[in-house]
N, C-alpha and C positions, 0 to 999 in steps of 0.2 A: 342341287348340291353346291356347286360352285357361288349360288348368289348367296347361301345360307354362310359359305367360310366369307365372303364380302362381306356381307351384313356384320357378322364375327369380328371380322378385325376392323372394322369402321368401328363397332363399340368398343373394342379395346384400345383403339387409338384414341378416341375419344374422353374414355374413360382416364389414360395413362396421361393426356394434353389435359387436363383438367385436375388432376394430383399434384400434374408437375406445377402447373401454377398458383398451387396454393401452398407448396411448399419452395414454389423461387420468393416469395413470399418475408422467408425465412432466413437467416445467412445459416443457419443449421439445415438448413434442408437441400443445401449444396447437392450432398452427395445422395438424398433420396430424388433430385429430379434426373442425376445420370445414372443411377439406377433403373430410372422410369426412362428414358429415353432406351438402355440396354433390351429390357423388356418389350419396350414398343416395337423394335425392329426384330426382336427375336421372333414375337407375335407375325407382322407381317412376311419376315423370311418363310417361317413353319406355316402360313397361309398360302403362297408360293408354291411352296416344294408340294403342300396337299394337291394344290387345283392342278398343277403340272402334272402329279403323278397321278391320278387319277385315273386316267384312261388304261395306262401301263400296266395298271392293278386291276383293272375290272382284266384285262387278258390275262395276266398272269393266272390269277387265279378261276377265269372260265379254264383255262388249259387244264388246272388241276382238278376243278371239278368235273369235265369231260372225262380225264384220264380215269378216275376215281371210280364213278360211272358206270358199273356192268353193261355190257352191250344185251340189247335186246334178241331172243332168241329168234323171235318172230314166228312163234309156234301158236 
């Protein structure tokens, strides 16, 4: 999971470094490469917060599927 959001955001940075230079390009495309820079780090922050939370979320929600769970009678 973790290499899949890397992979992720290596093409997105990739992708966003390669727009922006075709439109520094441009003097009109000023405002689409800090656009593309905005995007880029949002991507990388929301790539962050996923791999961080991760573990947090598999507990959270084992708890609630345990809780949820009928217990076995054992009959």
């Amino acid at each position: 999971m973790k290499w899949e959001l890397g992979q992720f955001a290596l093409r997105v940075w990739v992708a966003v470094g390669t727009k922006m230079q075709h439109a520094a390009r441009d003097d009109e495309g000023q405002g689409l490469v800090e656009y593309g820079l905005i995007i880029g780090l949002v991507a990388v922050v929301l790539v962050a917060a996923l791999v961080t939370l991760t573990g947090g979320l598999k507990g959270i929600f084992g708890t609630i599927t345990n809780a949820l769970t009928p217990p076995s009678t054992g009959g």
